[in-house]
C-alpha positions, 0 to 999 in steps of 0.5 A, spaced: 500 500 500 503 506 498 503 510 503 500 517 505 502 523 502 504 529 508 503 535 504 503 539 512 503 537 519 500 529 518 498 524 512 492 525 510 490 518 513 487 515 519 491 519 525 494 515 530 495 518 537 502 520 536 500 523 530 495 527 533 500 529 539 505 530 534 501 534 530 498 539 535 507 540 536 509 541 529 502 545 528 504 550 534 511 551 530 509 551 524 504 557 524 507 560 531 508 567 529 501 568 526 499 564 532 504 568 538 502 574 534 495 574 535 495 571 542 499 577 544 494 582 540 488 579 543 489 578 550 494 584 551 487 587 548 482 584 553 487 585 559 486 593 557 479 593 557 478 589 562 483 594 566 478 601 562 471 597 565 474 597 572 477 603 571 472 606 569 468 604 575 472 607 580 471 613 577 463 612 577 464 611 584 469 614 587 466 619 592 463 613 594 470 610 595 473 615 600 466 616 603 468 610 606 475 610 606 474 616 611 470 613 616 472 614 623 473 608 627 467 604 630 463 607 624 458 602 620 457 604 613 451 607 610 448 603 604 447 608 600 455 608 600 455 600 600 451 599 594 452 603 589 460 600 589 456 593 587 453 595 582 459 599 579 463 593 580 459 588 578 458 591 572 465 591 571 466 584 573 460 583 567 464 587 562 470 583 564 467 576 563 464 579 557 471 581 554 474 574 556 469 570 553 470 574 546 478 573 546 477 566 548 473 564 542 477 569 537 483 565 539 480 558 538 478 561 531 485 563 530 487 557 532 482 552 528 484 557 522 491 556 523 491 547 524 487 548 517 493 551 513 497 547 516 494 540 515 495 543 507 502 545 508 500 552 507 504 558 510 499 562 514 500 570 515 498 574 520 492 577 516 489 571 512 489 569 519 486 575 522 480 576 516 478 569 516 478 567 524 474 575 525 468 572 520 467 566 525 466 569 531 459 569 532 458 562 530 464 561 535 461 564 540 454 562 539 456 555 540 461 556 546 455 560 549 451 554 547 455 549 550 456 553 556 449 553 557 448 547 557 454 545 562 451 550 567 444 549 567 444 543 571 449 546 576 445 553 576 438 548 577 443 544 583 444 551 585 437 553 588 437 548 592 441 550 597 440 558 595 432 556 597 433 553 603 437 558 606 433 563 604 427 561 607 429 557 612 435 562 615 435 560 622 436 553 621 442 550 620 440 544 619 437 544 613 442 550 610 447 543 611 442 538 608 441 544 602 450 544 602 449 536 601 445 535 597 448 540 592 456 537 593 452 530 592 449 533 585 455 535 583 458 530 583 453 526 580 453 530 575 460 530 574 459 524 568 454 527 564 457 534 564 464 530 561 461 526 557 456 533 554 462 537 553 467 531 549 460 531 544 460 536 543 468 538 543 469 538 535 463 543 534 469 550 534 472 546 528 466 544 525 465 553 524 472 553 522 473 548 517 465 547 514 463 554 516 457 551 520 452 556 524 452 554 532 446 549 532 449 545 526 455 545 529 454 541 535 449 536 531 456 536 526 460 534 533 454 530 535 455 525 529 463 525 528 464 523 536 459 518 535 462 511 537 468 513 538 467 517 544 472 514 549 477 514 544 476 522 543 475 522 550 482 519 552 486 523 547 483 530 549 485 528 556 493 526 553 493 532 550 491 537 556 496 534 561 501 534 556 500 541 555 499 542 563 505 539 565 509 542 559 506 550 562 508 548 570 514 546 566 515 553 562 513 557 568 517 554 574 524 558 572 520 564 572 516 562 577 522 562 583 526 567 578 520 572 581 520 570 587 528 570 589 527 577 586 521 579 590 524 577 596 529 583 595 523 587 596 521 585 602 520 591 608 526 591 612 531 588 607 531 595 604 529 602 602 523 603 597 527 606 592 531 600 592 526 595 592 522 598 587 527 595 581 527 587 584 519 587 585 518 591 578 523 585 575 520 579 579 513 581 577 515 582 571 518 575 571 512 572 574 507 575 569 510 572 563 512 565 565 504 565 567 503 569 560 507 562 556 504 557 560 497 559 558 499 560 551 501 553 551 494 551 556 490 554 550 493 553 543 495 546 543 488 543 546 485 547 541 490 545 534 488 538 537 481 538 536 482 541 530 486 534 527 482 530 531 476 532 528 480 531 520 482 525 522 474 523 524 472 527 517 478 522 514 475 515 517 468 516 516 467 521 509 473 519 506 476 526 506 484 524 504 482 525 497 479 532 498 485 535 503 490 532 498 486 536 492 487 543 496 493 540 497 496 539 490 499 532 492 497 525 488 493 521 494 493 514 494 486 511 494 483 508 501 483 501 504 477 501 500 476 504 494 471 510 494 469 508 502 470 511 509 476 508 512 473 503 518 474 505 524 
């Protein structure tokens, strides 16, 4: 049987699990600067707006602020203080989530963008990568939404139950401890379904990729190609982020004690202000980038193994070789069957 051709980061044939743990490396290499670029402009981006939202609460609420940082000792603090900073805050926090809940999903697009280029072999740019992953984000955030409901509405429904009983019987201990119980006990009874929802529905983000599908099309897209073989997707996922965990603590572990050997010069006694400010700036400055690449590790590589996870299902079950090999511009050899889905 002549072997596959290799046009990119993985032979256009049924994928191993080496293959797909390989190809999620080679892929993070071959599309690093577009992806490191990206990343950087997306979560430097997020941090700034997320930083305005606060910032501009504090300023909503300032007078407020000082009212109650001026109080004189022994003094409770009125509500009209109280309250506004709630709202304030909480609209923020809001804002905050909102924003992050965007970049997140502008990220696995890039990432999905970046995976399909690579499994042709093509060198992808920095605004290619831009345009296309920018044209995805609402059907890639309507389908992260709609898996997230999915995955919280149990744990919300779970939630009233506590949240119930201590609000309608607050001076009964006992039945706020049966109403925690009953809670921890649900959740982790719900543990399984919750898994085994979010591994269905895993391949949904590249099916809005690769195939362009709407949100609910997505998931159904998912639904078919994880099926039968959920415990195989299940595994390789679960490989795949404990690599790239263990790989982030590994990364951040040099600038994690690198920060705390230079903060310790920073600590009162050991020196003056003037000559702490340097280590303290220098060891945050090193803590903050070590935690910067290890979540850039934690978030790219999952997502660039999803997308070859779901090449490979759309290669077994609709004979897909033949089609990538075309776009590719390389010979492809026929199937094991010729004009059939490989099995598997």
């Amino acid at each position: 049987m002549p072997l596959a051709p290799k046009p990119g980061v993985i032979p256009l044939a049924p994928l191993t699990v080496g293959d797909i743990l390989g190809g999620g490396f080679s892929t993070l290499g071959h599309g690093l600067k577009p992806l490191l670029g990206m990343a950087a402009a997306i979560f430097f981006g997020a941090a700034l707006l997320i930083a305005a939202a606060f910032g501009i609460a504090v300023l909503a609420v300032l007078d407020h602020l000082r009212t109650l940082f001026d109080l004189p000792p022994g003094t409770d603090p009125d509500s009209s203080d109280i309250f506004p900073l709630f709202g304030a805050f909480g609209g923020a926090w809001l804002a905050s989530m909102l924003i992050f809940i965007v970049s997140v999903a502008l990220m696995n697009a890039v990432c999905l963008v970046v995976t399909q280029d690579a499994v042709l072999g093509k060198r992808p740019t920095f605004r290619d990568v831009w345009q296309r992953a920018a044209g995805r984000i609402p059907a890639m955030l309507g389908t992260q939404l709609l898996i997230w409901l999915m995955i919280l509405t149990p744990f919300l429904l779970l939630a009233a139950i506590p949240i119930g009983l201590a609000l309608s019987h607050r001076d009964d201990g006992a039945s706020v401890a049966a109403g925690m119980a009953i809670f921890l006990l649900g959740m982790l009874a719900l543990w399984p379904l919750i898994t085994w929802l979010y591994v269905r529905f895993s391949l949904a983000p590249a099916a809005v990729v690769f195939e362009r599908q709407r949100p609910v099309a997505a998931l159904r897209r998912s639904a078919t190609l994880v099926r039968g073989v959920w415990w195989r997707t299940f595994g390789i996922q679960l490989l795949v982020m404990i690599v790239a965990g263990t790989i982030g603590y590994v990364v951040t572990m040099p600038f994690t004690y690198g920060g705390m050997f230079g903060a310790m010069a920073a600590v009162p006694g050991n020196s003056s202000l003037s000559q702490a400010t340097g280590p303290l700036v220098l060891g945050s400055s090193l803590y903050l980038l070590g935690m910067a690449v290890s979540q850039f590790i934690t978030t790219v590589l999952p997502q660039l193994s999803i997308g070859l996870m779901y090449v490979d299902r759309r290669i077994r079950t609709e004979n897909l070789a033949p089609t990538l090999a075309e776009a590719a511009g390389v010979p492809s050899p026929p199937p094991p069957y010729p004009g059939q889905p490989y099995p598997g």
